[in-house]
C-alpha positions in Angstrom: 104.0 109.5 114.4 106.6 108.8 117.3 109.6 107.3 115.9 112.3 105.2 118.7 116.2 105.1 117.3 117.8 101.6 118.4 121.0 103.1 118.1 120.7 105.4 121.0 120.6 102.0 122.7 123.5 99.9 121.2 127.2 100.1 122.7 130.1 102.0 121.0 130.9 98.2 119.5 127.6 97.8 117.6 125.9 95.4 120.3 122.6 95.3 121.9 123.5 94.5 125.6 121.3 92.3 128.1 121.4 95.6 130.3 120.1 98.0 126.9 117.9 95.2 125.4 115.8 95.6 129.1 115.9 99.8 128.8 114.7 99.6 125.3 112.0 97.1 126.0 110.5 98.8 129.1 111.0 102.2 127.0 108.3 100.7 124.3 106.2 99.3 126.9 106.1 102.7 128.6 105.6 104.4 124.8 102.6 102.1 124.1 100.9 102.8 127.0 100.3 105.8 126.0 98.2 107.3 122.7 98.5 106.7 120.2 99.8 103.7 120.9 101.9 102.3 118.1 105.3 103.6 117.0 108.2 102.9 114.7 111.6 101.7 116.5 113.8 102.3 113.5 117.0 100.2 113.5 119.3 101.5 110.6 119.9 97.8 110.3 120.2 95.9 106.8 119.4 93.4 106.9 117.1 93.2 110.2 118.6 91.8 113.1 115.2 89.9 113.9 116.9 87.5 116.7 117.8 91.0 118.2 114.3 92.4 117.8 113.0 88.7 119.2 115.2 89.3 122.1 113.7 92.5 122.9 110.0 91.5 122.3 110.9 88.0 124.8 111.6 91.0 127.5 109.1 93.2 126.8 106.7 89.7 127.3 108.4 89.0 130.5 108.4 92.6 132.2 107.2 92.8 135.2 107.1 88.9 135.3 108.8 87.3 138.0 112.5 86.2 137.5 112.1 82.3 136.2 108.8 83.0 134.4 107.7 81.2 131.5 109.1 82.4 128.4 105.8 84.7 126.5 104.9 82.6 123.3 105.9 84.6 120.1 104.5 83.7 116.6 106.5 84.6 113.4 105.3 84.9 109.8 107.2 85.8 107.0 104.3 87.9 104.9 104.9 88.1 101.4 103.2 87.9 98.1 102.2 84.1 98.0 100.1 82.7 95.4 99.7 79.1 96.7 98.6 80.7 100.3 95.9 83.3 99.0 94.2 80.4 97.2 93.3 78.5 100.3 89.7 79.1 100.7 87.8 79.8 104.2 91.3 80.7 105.6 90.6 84.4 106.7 95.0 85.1 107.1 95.1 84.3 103.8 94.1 88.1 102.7 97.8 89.1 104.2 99.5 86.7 101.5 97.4 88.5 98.5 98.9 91.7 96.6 95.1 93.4 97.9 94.7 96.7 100.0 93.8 95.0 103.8 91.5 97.2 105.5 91.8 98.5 109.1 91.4 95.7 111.0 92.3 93.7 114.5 95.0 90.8 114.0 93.4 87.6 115.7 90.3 89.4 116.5 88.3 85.7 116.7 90.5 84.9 119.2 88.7 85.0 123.2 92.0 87.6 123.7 93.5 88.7 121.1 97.4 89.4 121.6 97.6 92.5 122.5 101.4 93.1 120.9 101.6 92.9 116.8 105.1 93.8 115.4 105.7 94.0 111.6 109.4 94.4 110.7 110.6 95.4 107.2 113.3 93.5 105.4 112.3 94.7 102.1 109.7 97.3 101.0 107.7 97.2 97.8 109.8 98.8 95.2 107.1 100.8 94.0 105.9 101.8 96.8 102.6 99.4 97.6 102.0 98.6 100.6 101.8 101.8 102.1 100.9 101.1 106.0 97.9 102.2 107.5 97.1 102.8 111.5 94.1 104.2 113.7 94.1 104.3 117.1 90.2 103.4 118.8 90.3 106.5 120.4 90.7 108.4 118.0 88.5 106.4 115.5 85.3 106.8 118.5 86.1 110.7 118.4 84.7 110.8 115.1 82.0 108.2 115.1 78.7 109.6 116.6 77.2 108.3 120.2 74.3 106.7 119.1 76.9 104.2 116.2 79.1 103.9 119.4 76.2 102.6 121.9 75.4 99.8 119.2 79.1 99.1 118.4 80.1 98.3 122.2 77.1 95.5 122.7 78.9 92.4 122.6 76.6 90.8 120.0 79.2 90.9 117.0 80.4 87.5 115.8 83.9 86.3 115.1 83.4 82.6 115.3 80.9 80.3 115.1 79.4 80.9 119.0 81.6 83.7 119.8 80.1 87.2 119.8 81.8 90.0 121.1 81.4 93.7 121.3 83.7 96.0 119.0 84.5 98.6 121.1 84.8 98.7 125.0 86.1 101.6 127.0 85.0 105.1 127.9 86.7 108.6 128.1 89.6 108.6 125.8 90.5 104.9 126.8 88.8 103.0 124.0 89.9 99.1 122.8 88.9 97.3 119.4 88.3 94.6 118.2 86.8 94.4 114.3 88.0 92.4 111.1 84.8 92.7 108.7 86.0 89.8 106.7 86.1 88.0 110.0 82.7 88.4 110.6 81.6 87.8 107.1 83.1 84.3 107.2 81.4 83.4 110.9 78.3 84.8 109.6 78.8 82.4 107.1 78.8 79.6 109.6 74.9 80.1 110.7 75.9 83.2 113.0 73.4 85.7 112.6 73.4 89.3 112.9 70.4 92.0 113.2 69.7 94.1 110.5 70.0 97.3 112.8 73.7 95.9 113.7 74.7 95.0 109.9 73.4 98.5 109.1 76.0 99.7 111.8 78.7 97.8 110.4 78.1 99.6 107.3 78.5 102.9 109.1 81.5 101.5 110.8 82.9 100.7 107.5 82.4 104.6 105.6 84.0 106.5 108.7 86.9 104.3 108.6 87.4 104.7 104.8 86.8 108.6 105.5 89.1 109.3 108.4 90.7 112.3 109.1 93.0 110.6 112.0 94.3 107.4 110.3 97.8 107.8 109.2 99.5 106.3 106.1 103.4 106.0 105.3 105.8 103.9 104.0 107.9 102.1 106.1 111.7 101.4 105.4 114.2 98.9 105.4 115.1 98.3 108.7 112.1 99.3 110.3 109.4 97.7 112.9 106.3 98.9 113.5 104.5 97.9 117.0 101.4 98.6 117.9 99.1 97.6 120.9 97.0 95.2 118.9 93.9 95.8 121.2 94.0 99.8 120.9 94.8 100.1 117.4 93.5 99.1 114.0 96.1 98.3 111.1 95.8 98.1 107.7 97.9 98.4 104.3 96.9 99.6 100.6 97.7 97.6 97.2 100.8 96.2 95.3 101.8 94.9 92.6 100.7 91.2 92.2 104.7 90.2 91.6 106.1 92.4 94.4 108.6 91.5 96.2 108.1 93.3 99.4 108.5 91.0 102.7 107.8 91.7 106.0 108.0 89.4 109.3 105.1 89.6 111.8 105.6 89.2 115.4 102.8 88.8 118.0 102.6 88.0 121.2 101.1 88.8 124.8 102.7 91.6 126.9 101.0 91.4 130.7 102.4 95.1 131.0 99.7 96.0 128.5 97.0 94.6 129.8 97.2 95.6 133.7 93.9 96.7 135.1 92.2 95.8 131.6 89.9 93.0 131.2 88.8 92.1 127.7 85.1 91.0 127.3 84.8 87.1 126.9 82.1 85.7 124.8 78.6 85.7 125.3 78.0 82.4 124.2 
């Protein structure tokens, strides 16, 4: 697990220059480029500086963008333990607001592109020690997965929306991308999508070497810490807690154009 200090990059005085805020952000860019593609910056801070971390995601959105660029579009969520939000049915983010174990899975993967950027910082972990994190990079998922369940998993015939179908792997070599949220495709199979039997069955498949891999990686994160991840490269996940826990976390994604040079992503087939 590679693991970034921010203070190697803060001045004597405790600040986060304009001049360090740019070496840090081309350092994670750089970083997630390569496998596995995620890491932990670890910030020592507590609370979390999140305008700090906002500033350094607003660069890392901007890099190699022309001075005078638009400003990349960041969405925040606080993600919590919320009883009110986990009730709303046919909402498939509402699964992030339950106490449940979320399985490995793409953030936004109904979306034409996802964001290829996902950043989850703690403020405060569960107590007890729920919510244990879980990652997976594609490559390393498709090293384990046999040819033939590969073959049928790249054919972009998968739906995510009503009228949007989309393969779950692309790539080749040890350059794989994912996209796969079963729930997802439970719900838009639920809106008159359908799905051959011989493509469920590999879904199913999908599902048991996820559950059995020997190259996802589970810890806990702390206090202070953010997580990023190319959102395109690597699944996420996170194990149970308590239904009254208090543990809080604040999700960033976004759009990074460094991440995504000389990649397409496969549009729709419908």
């Amino acid at each position: 697990m590679i693991r970034l200090n921010l203070g190697q990059f803060v001045a004597p005085n405790g600040q986060l220059s304009i001049a360090a805020t740019h070496k840090i952000a081309a350092e994670l860019i750089a970083l997630l480029q390569a496998p596995p593609h995620w890491l932990v910056l670890v910030t020592e801070q507590n609370p979390i500086d999140l305008d700090g971390l906002l500033n350094v995601l607003t660069v890392m959105g901007q890099h190699n963008v022309m001075t005078g660029g638009e400003l990349p579009r960041i969405s925040k969520t606080k993600i919590r333990v919320d009883a009110k939000q986990s009730a709303r049915n046919g909402n498939v983010t509402r699964y992030s607001r339950t106490a449940d174990a979320l399985p490995l899975h793409t953030d936004c993967s109904n979306k034409t592109v996802p964001p290829n950027l996902v950043a989850f910082a703690m403020e405060q972990p569960d107590p007890q020690g729920g919510g244990e994190s879980v990652m997976l990079s594609a490559s390393d998922l498709v090293h384990e997965l046999p040819e033939d369940l590969v073959g049928l998993l790249c054919q972009p015939l998968f739906p995510f929306a009503a009228k949007k179908q989309y393969p779950i792997l692309q790539g080749e070599g040890d350059d794989w991308r994912i996209r796969y949220y079963r729930q997802q495709i439970k719900s838009a199979l639920g809106e008159q999508c359908t799905l051959s039997n011989n493509l469920r069955e590999a879904l199913d498949e999908l599902e048991r070497y996820l559950e059995l891999s020997k190259q996802s990686v589970h810890f806990a994160m702390q206090a202070g810490e953010v997580v990023i991840m190319d959102n395109q490269r690597v699944l996420h996940g996170r194990s149970a807690m308590p239904a009254n826990s208090p543990r809080l976390m604040h999700r960033f994604r976004l759009s990074v154009p460094a991440l995504s040079e000389h990649r397409e992503w496969a549009t729709s087939t419908s």
